[in-house]
N, C-alpha and C positions, 0 to 999 in steps of 0.2 A: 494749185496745190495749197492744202489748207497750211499757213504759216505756225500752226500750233503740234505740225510735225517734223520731224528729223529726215531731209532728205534722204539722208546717209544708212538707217536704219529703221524706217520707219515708224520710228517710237516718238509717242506725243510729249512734246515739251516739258511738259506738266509733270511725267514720269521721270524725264530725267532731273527734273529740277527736286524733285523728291527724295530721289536716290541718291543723291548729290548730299541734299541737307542731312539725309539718313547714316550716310557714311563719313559725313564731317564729323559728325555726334558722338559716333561709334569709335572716332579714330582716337580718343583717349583711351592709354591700357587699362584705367580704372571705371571706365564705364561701360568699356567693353565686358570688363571682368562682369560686373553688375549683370550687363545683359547673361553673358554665358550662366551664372548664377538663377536668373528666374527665370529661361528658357520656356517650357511652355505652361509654365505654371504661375499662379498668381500667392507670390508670398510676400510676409511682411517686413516693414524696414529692419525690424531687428534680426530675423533670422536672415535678409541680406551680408546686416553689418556682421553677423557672426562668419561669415563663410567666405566672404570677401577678405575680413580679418582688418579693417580701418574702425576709424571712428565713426558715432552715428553721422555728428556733424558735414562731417566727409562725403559720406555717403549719401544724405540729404541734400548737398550740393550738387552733385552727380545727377540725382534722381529729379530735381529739378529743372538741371539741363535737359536731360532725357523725356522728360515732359513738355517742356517747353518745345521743345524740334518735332513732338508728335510722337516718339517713338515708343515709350509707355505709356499706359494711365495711371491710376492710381485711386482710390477710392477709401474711405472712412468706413470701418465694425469696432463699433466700440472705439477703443482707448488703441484698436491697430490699425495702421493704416497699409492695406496692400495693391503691392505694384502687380502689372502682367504687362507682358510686351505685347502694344496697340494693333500691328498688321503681323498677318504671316509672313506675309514677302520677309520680313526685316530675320525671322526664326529659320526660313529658308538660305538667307543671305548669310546669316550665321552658321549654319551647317554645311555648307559651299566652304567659307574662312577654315571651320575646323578641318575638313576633309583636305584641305590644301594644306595648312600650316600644323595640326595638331595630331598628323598623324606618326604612330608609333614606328622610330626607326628597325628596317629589318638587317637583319646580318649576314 
């Protein structure tokens, strides 16, 4: 058995160690927010910072982290600089959390 799989589930190491780093990232509510914020679209830091409702500095912090782990990119037009979330898995994983946690109580 190749050692770079999961007896248990079959999933290649590599994936879990991904999804591992992916959700460590995510587990702050303020870069969670960030993500739910550029969802599948690529916007820029300031209309993050608007909508998110912190500081730029704040935000560039986050956005950093978030970069750093793989989880966005980020790219220079002009004088704006805008982010998009790097895989889908991570916009899929996000849409799994909302369906679970952000759905509208019934009565």
């Amino acid at each position: 058995m190749d050692q770079q799989d999961n007896p248990l589930f079959g999933i290649k190491e590599e994936n879990i160690l991904k999804a591992s780093k992916a959700l460590k990232a995510m587990g702050h509510p303020l870069r969670l927010k960030i993500l739910c914020v550029i969802g599948e679209q690529e916007l820029p830091v300031m209309d993050i910072v608007k909508k998110v409702g912190t500081t730029q500095s704040n935000i560039s912090q986050h956005i950093d982290i978030l970069r750093e782990k793989e989880i966005i990119v980020s790219r220079r037009e002009g004088s704006k600089i805008l982010c998009k979330v790097r895989d889908h898995n991570i916009l899929e994983l996000m849409n799994a959390m909302q369906q679970t946690f952000c759905q509208l109580e019934k009565n």
